[in-house]
N, C-alpha and C positions, 0 to 999 in steps of 0.2 A: 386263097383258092375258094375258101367259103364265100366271100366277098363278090368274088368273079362268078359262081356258077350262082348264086343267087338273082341277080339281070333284071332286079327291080323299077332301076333307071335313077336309083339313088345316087349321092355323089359316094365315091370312098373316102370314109375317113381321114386315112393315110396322105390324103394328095389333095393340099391346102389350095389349091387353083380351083378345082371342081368343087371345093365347098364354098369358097367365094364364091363364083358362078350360080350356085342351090341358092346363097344365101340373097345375090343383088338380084335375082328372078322374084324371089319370092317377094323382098323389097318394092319391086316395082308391080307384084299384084294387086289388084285393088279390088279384091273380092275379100270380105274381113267379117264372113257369119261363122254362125256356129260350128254348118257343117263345113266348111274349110278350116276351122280350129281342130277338128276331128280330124280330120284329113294331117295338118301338120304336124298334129301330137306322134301319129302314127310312123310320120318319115322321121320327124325329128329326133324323137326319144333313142332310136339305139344309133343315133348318131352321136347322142351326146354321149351312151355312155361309151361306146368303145373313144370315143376323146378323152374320159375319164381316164379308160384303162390304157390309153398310153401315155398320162401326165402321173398317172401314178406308178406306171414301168417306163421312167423315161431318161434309164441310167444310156439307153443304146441309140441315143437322140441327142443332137447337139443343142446347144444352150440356144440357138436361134431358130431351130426347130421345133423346142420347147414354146418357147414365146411366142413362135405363129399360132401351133394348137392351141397355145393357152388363149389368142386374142382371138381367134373364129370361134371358139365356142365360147366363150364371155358373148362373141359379139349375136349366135345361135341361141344363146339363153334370154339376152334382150329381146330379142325379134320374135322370141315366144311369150313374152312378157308382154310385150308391145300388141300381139295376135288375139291374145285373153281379153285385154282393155277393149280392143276394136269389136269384138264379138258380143261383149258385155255390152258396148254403147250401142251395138247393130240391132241386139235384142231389145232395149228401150226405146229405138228408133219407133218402132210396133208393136207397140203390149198387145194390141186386140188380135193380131196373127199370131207372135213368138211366147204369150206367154199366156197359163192358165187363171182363168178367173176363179178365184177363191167364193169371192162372196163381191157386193155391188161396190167394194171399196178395198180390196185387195186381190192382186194377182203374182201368181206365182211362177219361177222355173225353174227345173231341177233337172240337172243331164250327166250322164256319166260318160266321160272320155275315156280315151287309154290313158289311164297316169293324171287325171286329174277328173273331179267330181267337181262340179258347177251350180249353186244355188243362190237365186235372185229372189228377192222379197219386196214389189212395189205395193205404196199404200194411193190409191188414185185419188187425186183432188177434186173434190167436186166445187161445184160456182160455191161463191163465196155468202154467208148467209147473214142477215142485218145483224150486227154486235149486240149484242147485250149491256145494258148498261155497267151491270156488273160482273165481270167474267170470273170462270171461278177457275182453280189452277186444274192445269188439266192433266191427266192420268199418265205415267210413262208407258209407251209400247214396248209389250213384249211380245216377241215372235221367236220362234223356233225353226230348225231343220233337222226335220225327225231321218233324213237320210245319213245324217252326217251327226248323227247324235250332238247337235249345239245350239243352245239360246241364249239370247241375246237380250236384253233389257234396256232402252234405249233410255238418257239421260231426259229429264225432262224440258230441257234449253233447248233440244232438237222438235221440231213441229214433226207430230207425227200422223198426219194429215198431208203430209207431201213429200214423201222420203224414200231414198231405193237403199236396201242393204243389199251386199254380195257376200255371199261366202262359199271360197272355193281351197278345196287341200288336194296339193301338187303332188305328187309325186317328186318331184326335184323340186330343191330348195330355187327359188327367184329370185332371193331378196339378202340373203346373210353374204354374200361377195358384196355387196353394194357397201358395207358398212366399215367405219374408218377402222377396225375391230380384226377383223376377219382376216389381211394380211399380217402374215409373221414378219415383226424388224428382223429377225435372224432366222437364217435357215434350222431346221429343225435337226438335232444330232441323230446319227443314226436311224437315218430315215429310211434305209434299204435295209434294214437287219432284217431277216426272216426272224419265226417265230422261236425256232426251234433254237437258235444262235441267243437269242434275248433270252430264251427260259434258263439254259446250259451256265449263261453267266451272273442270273437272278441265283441261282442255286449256288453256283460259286460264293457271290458275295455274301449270300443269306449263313455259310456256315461260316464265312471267316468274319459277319457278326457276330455272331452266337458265340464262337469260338473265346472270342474278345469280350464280350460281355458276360461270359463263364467266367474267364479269367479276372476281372474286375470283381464278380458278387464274391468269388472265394478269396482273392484280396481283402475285400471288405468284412468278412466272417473273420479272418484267418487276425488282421488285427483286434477283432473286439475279441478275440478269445483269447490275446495276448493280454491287452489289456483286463479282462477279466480275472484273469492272473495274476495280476501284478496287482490290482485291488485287494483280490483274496492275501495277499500273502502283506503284505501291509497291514488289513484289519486284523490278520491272525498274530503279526509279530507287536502287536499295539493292542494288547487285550483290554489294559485297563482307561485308555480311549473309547470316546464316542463315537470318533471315525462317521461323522456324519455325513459328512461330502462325498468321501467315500462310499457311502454304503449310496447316497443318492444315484450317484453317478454307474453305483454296479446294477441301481434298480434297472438305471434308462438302457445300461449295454445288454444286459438279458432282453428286455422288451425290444431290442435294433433290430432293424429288418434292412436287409438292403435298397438304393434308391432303386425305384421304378425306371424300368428302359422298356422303351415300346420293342413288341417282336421286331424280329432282323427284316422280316417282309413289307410291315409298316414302315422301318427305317428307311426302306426300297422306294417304297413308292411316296414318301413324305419328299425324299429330294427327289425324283422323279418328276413331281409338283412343280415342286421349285424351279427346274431346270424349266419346266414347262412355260412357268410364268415369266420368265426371265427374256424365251421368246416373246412374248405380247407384247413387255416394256420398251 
């Protein structure tokens, strides 16, 4: 209903035809500046997430239902991806228009979107000046974006006399689905558990560790103090003995402490790990 009385001229999320349709229009736009990056940020962004919000609630969704949401918005994340590159190159198209002149040999641009912040660092070339016979190595560029708190120090192998840096932070991740990494070989166990169901049986298992691990250290006491015993009454029935093994051996059982067991909560989340990783492999 939210959806409907809002009459934006958006597609709905829900109804994978009208997102094709948003997505093969925009495909065939061929306007690709900044402020139409602005423009898409704006429609795109809570298209993506409520795509989010129903691949992460998508018990009431069939497995090929799944799959279409999951490939229009793979395919809506590219074409945002693909929108950035074009805007970035639209801007270089025109430094003397799109972008601020620093000083006689660098120009700058900086713009904030919805959901992502934009910073371009060109160094401009000038005509080329007679060599020197002996050239001397020359200095690494460094430049900064004091909007986005980052600098940068460029290697000295890169000419920095003719070079564009970009640096821009998303709002939405662009790049970690691309990577052979990012898909699970196994579906992830208890993926729908609410919160309150995982804490109820963390707290279960945590006491029938401890429980278990009580029982083991007072095991482990209950025989050195048997053993302790049976020492003592050996050296006492052997007075005129050295009982040297003995008494060695009664040093180490006084000095015993039980092994080390990590808490039950560590225990938790140590296989927890495990299982985790076991997805990746």
């Amino acid at each position: 209903w939210l959806q409907y009385v809002r009459c934006d001229g958006l597609p709905d999320p829900r109804i994978v035809t009208e997102l094709n349709t948003f997505l093969h229009l925009w495909q065939q736009n061929k306007v690709a500046d900044d402020n139409e990056l602005d423009k898409k940020f704006i429609e795109v962004l809570p298209i993506l997430e409520m795509l989010e919000n129903i691949l992460n609630n998508a018990r009431q969704y069939t497995p090929r239902q799944i799959s279409n949401y999951d490939e229009v918005r793979l395919a809506l994340r590219a074409q945002l991806a693909s929108a950035i590159e074009m805007a970035s190159y639209s801007l270089l198209r025109n430094i003397e228009k799109n972008l601020v002149s620093e000083s006689t040999k660098v120009s700058t641009y900086k713009r904030e979107f919805k959901g992502m912040r934009l910073n371009i660092w060109v160094a401009i070339k000038w005509p080329t000046k007679k060599p020197r016979p002996v050239e001397h190595e020359p200095d690494p560029v460094e430049l900064s974006f004091p909007s986005m708190k980052v600098s940068v120090k460029l290697p000295k192998i890169i000419d920095g006399s003719c070079v564009c840096v970009r640096a821009a932070r998303s709002q939405i991740d662009l790049l970690s689905e691309l990577s052979h990494s990012f898909a699970l070989k196994f579906d992830m166990p208890k993926r729908y558990e609410d919160l309150f169901s995982f804490n109820v049986k963390e707290l279960i298992e945590s006491q029938r560790l401890k429980k278990l691990q009580d029982e083991a250290r007072s095991k482990f006491y209950r025989e050195v103090r048997e053993r302790v015993r049976e020492l003592e009454n050996i050296i006492k029935t052997n007075i005129y003995l050295q009982n040297i093994k003995e008494k060695e051996e009664l040093d180490v059982l006084n000095m015993a402490e039980a092994p080390y067991v990590s808490p039950p909560r560590v225990c938790i989340a140590t296989e927890c790990g495990k299982s985790f990783e076991h997805n990746l492999t």
